[in-house]
Short mmCIF file of the C-alpha atoms (twelve columns), coordinates in Angstrom:
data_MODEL
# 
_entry.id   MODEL 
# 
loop_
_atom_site.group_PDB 
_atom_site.id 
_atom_site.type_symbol 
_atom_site.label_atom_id 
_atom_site.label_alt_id 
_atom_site.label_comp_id 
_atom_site.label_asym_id 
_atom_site.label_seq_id 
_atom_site.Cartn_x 
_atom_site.Cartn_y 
_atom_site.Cartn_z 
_atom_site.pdbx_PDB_model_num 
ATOM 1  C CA . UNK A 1  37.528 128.672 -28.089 1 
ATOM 2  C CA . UNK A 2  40.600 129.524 -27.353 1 
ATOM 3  C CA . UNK A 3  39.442 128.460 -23.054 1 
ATOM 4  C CA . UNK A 4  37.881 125.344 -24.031 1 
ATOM 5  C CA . UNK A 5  40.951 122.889 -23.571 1 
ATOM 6  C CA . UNK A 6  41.703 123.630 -20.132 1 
ATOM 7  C CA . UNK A 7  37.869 123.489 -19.258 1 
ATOM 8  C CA . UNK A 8  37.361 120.288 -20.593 1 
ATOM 9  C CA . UNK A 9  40.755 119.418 -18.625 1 
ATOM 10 C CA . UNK A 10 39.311 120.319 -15.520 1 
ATOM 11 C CA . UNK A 11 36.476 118.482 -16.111 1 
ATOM 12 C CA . UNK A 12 38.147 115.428 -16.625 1 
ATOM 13 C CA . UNK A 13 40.176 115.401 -13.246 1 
ATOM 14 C CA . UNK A 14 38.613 113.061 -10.382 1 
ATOM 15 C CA . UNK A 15 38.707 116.158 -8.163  1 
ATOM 16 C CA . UNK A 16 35.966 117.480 -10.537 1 
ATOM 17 C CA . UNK A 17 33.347 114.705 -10.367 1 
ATOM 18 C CA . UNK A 18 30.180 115.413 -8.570  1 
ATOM 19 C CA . UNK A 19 28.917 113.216 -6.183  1 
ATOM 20 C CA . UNK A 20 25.469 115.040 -6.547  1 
ATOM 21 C CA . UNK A 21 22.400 114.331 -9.127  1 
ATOM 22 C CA . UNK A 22 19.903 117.019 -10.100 1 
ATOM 23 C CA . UNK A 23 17.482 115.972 -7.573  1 
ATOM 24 C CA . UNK A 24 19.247 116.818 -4.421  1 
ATOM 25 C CA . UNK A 25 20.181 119.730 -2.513  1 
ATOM 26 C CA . UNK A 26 23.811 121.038 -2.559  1 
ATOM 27 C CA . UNK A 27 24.761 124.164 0.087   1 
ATOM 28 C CA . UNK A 28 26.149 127.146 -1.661  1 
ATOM 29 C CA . UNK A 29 29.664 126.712 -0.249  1 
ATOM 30 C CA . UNK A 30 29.625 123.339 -2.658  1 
ATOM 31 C CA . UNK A 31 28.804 124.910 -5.871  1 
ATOM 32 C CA . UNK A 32 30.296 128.804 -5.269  1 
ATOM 33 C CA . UNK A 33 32.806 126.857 -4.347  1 
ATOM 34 C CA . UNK A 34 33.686 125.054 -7.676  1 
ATOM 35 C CA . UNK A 35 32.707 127.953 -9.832  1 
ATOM 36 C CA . UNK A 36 35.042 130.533 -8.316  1 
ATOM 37 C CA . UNK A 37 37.610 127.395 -8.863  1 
ATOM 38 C CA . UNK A 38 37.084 127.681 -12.839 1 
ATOM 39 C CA . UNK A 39 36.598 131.194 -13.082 1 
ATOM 40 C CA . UNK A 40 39.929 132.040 -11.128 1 
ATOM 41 C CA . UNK A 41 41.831 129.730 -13.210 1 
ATOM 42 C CA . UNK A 42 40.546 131.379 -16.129 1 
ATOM 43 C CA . UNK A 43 41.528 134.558 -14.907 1 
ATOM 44 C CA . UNK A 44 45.097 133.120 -14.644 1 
ATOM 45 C CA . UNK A 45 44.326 132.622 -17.977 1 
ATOM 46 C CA . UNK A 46 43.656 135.772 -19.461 1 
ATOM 47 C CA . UNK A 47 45.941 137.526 -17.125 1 
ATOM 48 C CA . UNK A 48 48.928 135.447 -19.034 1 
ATOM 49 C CA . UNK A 49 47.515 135.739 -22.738 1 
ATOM 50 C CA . UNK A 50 47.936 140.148 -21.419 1 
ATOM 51 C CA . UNK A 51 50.870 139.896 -19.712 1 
ATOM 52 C CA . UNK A 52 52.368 137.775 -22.792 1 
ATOM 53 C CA . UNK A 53 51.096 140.190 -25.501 1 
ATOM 54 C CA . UNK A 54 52.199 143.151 -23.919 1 
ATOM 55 C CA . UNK A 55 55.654 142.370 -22.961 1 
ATOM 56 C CA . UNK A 56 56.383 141.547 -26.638 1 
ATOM 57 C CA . UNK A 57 57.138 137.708 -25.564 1 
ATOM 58 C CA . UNK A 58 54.782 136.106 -28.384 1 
ATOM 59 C CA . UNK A 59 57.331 137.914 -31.049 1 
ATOM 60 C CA . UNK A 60 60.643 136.301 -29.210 1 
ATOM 61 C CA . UNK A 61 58.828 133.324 -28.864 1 
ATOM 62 C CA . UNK A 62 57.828 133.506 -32.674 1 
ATOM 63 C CA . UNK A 63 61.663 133.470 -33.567 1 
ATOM 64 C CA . UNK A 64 62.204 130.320 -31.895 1 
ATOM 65 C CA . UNK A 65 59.411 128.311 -32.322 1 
ATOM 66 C CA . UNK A 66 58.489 127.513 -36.142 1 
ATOM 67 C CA . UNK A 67 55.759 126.427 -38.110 1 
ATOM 68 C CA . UNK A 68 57.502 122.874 -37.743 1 
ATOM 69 C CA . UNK A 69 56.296 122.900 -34.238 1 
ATOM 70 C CA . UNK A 70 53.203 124.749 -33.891 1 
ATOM 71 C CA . UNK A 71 51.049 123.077 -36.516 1 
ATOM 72 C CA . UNK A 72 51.538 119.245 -34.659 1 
ATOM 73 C CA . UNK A 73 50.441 121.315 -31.518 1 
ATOM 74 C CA . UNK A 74 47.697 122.822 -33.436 1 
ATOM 75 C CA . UNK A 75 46.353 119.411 -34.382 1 
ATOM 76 C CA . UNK A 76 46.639 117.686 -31.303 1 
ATOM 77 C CA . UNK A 77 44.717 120.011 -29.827 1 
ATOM 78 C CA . UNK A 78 42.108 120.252 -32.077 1 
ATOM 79 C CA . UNK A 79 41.912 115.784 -32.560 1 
ATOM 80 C CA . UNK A 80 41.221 116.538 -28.503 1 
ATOM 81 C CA . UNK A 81 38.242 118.600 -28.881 1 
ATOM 82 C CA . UNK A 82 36.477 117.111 -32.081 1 
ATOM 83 C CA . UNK A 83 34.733 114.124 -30.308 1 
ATOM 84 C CA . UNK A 84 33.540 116.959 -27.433 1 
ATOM 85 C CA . UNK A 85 31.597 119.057 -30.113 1 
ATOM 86 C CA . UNK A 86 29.951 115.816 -31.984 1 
ATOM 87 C CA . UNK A 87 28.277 115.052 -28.775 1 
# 
């Protein structure tokens, strides 16, 4: 769940719109292509969320940033996703 923002980012840039329909024949470069795109930036990802949690920078950052600030956040991101999972 915790992925599904920047996917659905990603998926809503031009450079991620697919010229192609079901019915025709894309070359492996096309596709491999765009799914090593996703799955490297998702690597990024999880490489940060580790690198984050184990240098003890969520707890500094948990002394500065307050409920005040997180729960806004929280539902912004969440308003985002909620017409996504209806359809």
């Amino acid at each position: 769940m915790a992925f599904l923002p920047p996917l659905l980012a990603y998926k809503a840039l031009r450079a991620s719109e697919c010229p192609f329909n079901e019915y025709d024949r894309v070359s492996e470069e096309i596709w491999q292509g765009r799914l090593q795109e996703i799955s490297g930036s998702l690597l990024v990802a999880c490489i940060s969320f580790f690198i984050i949690g184990g240098t003890g920078i969520a707890g500094v950052l948990a002394k500065l940033i307050g409920p005040m600030t997180i729960v806004p956040l929280m539902i912004l991101l969440t308003t985002s996703i909620v017409p996504t999972i209806e359809s």
